[in-house]
Structures are given as structure tokens and as C-alpha cells.
C-alpha positions as CSV (number, residue, x, y, z in Angstrom):
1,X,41.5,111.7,153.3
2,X,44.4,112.7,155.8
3,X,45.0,109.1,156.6
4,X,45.1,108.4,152.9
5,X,47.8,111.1,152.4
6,X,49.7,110.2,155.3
7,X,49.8,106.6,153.9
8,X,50.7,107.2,150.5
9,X,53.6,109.7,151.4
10,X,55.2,106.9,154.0
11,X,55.0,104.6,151.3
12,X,56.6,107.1,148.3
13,X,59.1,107.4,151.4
14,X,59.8,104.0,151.7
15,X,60.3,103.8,147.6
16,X,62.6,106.5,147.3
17,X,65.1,105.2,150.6
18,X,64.8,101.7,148.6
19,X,65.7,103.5,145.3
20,X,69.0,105.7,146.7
21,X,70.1,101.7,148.4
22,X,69.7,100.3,145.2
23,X,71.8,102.9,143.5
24,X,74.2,103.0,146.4
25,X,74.7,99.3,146.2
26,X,75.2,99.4,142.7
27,X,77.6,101.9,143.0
28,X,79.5,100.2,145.7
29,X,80.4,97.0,143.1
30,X,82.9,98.4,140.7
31,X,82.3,97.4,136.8
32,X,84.1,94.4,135.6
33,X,87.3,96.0,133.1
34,X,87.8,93.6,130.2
35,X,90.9,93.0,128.5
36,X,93.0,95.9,127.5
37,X,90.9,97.9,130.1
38,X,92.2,95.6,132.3
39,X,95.4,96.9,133.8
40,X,97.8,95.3,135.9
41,X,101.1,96.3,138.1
42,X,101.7,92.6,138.2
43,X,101.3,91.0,134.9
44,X,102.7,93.1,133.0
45,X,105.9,92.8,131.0
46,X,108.2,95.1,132.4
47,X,107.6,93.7,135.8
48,X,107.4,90.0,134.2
49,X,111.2,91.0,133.2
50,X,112.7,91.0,136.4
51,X,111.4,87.5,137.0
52,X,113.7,86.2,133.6
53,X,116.1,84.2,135.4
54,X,112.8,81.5,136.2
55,X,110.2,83.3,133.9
56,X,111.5,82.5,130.2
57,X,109.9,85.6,127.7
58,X,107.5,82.4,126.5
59,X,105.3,81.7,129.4
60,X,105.7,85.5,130.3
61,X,103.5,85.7,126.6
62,X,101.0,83.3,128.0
63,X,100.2,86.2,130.9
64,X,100.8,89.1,129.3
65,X,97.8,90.9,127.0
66,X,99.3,91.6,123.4
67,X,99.2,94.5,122.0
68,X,96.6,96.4,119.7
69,X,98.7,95.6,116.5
70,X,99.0,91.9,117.0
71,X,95.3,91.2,118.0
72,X,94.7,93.3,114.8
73,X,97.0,91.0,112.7
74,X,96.0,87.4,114.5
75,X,92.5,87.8,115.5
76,X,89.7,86.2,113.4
77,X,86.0,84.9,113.6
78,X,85.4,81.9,114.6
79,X,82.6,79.2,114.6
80,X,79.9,79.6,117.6
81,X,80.7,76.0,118.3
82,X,84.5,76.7,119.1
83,X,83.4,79.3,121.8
84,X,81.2,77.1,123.9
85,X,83.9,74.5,123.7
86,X,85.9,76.9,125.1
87,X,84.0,78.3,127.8
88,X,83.0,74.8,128.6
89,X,86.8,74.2,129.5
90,X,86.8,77.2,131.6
91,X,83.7,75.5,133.3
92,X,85.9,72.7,134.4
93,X,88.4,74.6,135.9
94,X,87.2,77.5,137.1
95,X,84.7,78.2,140.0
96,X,81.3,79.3,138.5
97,X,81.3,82.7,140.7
98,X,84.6,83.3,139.4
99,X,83.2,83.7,135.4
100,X,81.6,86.5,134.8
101,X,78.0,85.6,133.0
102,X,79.1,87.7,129.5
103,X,82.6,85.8,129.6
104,X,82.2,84.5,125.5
105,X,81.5,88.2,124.4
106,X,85.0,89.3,125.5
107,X,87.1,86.5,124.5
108,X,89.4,86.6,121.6
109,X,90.3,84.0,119.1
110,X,93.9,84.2,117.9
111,X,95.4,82.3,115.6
112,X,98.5,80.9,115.4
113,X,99.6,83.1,118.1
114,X,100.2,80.9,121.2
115,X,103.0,79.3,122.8
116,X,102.8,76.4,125.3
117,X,106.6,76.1,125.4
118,X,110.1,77.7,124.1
119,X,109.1,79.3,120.4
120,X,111.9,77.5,118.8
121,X,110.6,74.1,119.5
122,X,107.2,74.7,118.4
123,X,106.1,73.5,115.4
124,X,103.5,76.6,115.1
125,X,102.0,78.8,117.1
126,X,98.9,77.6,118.5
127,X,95.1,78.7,117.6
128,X,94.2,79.7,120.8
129,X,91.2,81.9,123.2
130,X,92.8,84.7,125.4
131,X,91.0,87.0,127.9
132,X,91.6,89.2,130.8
133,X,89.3,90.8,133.4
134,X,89.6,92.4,136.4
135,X,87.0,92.2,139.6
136,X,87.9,94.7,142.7
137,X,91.5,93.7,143.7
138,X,91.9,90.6,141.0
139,X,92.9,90.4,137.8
140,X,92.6,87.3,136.2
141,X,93.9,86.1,132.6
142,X,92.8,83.1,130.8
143,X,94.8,81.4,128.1
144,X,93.2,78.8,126.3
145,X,95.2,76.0,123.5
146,X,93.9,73.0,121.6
147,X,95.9,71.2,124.8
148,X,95.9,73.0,127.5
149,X,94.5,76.0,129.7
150,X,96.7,78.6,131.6
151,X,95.3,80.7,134.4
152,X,97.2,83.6,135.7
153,X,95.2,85.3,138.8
154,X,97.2,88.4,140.2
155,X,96.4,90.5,143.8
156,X,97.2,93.6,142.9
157,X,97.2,94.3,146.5
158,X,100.3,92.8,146.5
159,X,102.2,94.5,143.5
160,X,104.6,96.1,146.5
161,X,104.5,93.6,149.2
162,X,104.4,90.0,147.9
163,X,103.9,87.3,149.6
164,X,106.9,85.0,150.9
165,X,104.6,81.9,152.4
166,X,104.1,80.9,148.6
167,X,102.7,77.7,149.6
168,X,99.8,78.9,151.1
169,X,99.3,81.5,148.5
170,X,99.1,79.3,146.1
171,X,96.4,76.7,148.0
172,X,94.4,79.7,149.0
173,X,94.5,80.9,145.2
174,X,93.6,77.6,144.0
175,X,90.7,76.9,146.5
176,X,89.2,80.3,145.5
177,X,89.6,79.9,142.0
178,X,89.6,76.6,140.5
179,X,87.2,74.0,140.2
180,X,86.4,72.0,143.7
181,X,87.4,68.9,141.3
182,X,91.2,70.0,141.2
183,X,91.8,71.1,145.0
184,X,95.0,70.7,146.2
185,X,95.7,67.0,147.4
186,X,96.7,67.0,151.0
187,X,98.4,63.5,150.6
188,X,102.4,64.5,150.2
189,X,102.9,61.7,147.7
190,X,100.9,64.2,145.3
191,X,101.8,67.6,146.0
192,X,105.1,68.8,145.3
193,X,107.0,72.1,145.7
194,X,110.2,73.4,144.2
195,X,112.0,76.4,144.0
196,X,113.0,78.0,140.0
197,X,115.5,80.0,139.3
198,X,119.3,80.8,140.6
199,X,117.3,83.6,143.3
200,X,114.7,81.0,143.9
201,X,112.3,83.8,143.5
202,X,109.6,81.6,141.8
203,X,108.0,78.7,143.5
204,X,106.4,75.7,141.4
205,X,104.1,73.7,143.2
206,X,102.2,70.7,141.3
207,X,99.3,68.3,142.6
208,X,97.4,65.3,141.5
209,X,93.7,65.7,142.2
210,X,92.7,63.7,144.9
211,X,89.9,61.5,143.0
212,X,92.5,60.8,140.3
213,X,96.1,60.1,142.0
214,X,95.7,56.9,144.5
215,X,98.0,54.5,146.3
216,X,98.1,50.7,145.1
217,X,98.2,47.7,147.3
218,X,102.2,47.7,146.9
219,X,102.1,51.5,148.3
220,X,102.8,52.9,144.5
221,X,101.7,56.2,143.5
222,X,98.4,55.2,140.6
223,X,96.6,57.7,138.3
224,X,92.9,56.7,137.7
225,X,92.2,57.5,134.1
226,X,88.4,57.5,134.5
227,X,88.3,59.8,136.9
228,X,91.2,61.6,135.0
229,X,89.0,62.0,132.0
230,X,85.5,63.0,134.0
231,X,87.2,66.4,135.7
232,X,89.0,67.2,132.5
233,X,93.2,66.5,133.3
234,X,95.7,64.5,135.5
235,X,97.0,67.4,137.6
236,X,98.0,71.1,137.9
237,X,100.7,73.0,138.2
238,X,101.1,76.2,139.8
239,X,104.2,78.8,139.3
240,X,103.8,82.1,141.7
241,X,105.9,84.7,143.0
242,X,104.2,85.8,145.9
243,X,102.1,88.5,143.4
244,X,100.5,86.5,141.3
245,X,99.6,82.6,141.0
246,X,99.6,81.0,136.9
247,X,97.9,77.3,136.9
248,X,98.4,75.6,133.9
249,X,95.9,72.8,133.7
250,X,96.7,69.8,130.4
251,X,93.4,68.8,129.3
252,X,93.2,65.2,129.4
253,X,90.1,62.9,127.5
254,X,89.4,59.2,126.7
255,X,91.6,58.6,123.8
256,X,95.0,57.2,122.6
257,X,96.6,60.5,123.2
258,X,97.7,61.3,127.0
259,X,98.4,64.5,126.2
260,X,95.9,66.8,123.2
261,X,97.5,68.1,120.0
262,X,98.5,71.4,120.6
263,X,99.3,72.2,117.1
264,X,95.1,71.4,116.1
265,X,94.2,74.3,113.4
266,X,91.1,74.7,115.2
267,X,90.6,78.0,113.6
């Protein structure tokens, strides 16, 4: 009977110590913040406003999370069908681990609301998905047209210290971020970096896939519009300012048009 107690109490041990782990490991992951709850030193516009001189107010909108009135005025319900198309784009960009598993419950359709260049050379404002979340140190906001998908991922580590090598920060962002498919291309003749701005504090730094930008017999630069179409666009470009990194990714498929119709009233 002793030996039976004895037993039974190691093992109600054992179950409690693997209980208090649990709970301590669960408590060691902080909770994923979604979208307003998702707050950031970095993109946010009163820090996005001292960037101006290379940061025009439009793309700073692509970044930044509107506010409580205009998601009132612009959001709307949209078909189930629209959403997985959505995510689906996300899918082909964006590193599986890097999506959280309840992504379509947070994301917001707005219409007429987007800009993918200067307002006053828009036809409309695009129909477009938006939404922000924030995992440990990263925040990372998601802007998604009829033509194109924009990816700002900010360290808020770095709100006071940014980073000056903005090369690497951007290869290392990209490689832990985006898709394997649209890695940085090592080959010179398809990555290119410039500076913006009169300050030069923004960098903008642009690649060709590797499977879809190749060299001809006569040594000329080629896209492969198979392989173009298959990952989902042509190339990527990057803009960062040594906080935070904003891909912007054209969605390319088989058709007439090289570039989608932004303008598309999808919703």
C-alpha cells in the first residue's frame, strides 16, 4: 500500500512541475497585439514626419494605421472569397512562420482608401486589406491593393539607435521575412542601391529574384516571365531608414497587363 502511495504522489509530482512549465512557457511568449493594439515608436506619423524630405505623406499612409474614424467611414464586408485571395498573396511573400495562423480574422477591408502613389495622380483610392501586428520586438504592417502588396517590418529595438549599414539591414529583414522565392539576388547586375532624399537618410534598395532576372548569350540583363508569374512578381523594392524596412512587392500574372489594375473595385 506504501509503495502505491509513494508512486502515486511521485507521479502527481511530476504532473504538477509539468503543469507550472507549461504555464511558465506560456507566459514567457508574449500575446500577439493586433492592429490598433499594435503600437509603434517607429511607424508612426509623427516620427514618419521627419523622414518628409524622402518619405512623401503618401507612402507614409501605406505604413501608418488610420484612425478610428476613417476605418469607421471606409471599412465594409466583403466576400469570403476576396479574403483568401488576399491571404493567399501574403502566402507568396511572406514566410509561413511569419503569419500568424488567425491572420484573416484581423484584417480590414477598406474601400477606396489606398494609395499606391501621389493622391493627386490617382484616379481613386484603391479597395484595399490592411493589417498590423506585433510579435516580441517586431511590428509588422501589411498593405494589400488590387496591384500590389506593401510590407513595412519595424525593430522597435531600434526606435533610438538605427541602423547605419542599411544594406545589410535590409537583406537580413528580407531573408527573415519574405518568401525564400524573392531572396535577395547576389548577382550585382540585379540588386541596386540608392540613396533618397537631400540628407540621404533613406536608402532604396531593389532586386530581381534570382529564378526570374538571368543574363543572355550577348551578356544582357533578361526577365523570365514564367518564372515571373509562378512566385507572384518581377522584383522587390525595399526603402528603410535603419528602423524599419517597407518592401513593396507588384504582383505580376500571365496576362496582357505587366502591371494589375490598381483601380479594380474589388469591393
Amino acid at each position: 500500500m506504501k509503495a502505491n502511495q509513494s508512486t502515486f504522489y511521485v507521479i502527481l509530482g511530476i504532473t504538477i512541475l509539468a503543469i507550472c512549465f507549461s504555464i511558465v512557457q506560456a507566459n514567457e511568449t508574449p500575446p500577439i497585439q493586433w492592429n490598433e493594439l499594435a503600437q509603434s515608436q517607429i511607424l508612426d506619423n509623427t516620427e514618419l514626419l521627419k523622414l518628409v524630405d524622402a518619405f512623401p505623406a503618401w507612402q507614409m499612409k501605406q505604413i501608418t494605421w488610420p484612425s478610428a474614424s476613417e476605418i469607421g467611414a471606409k471599412k465594409v464586408a466583403v466576400d469570403p472569397n476576396l479574403t483568401a485571395s488576399c491571404i493567399g498573396w501574403f502566402t507568396k511573400f511572406i514566410k509561413t512562420n511569419q503569419l500568424p495562423s488567425d491572420l484573416s480574422k484581423h484584417l480590414i477591408p477598406m474601400k477606396e482608401w489606398g494609395l499606391i502613389s501621389k493622391e493627386s495622380e490617382q484616379r481613386r483610392l484603391c479597395d484595399i486589406f490592411i493589417v498590423r501586428y506585433k510579435m516580441e520586438d517586431y511590428l509588422i504592417h501589411i498593405q494589400e491593393s488590387p496591384c500590389n502588396v506593401i510590407i513595412a517590418v519595424a525593430d522597435e529595438r531600434l526606435a533610438k539607435s538605427p541602423r547605419t549599414d542599411h544594406k545589410s539591414l535590409v537583406i537580413e529583414m528580407a531573408q527573415a521575412i519574405l518568401s525564400d522565392s524573392l531572396k535577395p539576388n547576389s548577382d550585382p547586375k540585379f540588386f541596386h542601391v540608392d540613396k533618397i532624399g537631400q540628407q540621404g537618410k533613406i536608402s532604396r534598395i531593389s532586386w530581381t529574384p534570382e529564378k526570374v532576372g538571368v543574363i543572355d548569350k550577348n551578356g544582357k540583363t533578361c526577365i523570365l516571365s514564367d518564372e515571373a508569374w509562378k512566385i507572384g512578381t518581377a522584383g522587390v523594392e525595399a526603402e528603410t531608414d535603419g528602423r524599419f524596412v517597407k518592401f513593396e512587392i507588384f504582383k505580376t500574372t500571365k496576362g496582357p497587363r505587366v502591371i494589375l489594375d490598381p483601380y479594380v473595385q474589388r469591393f
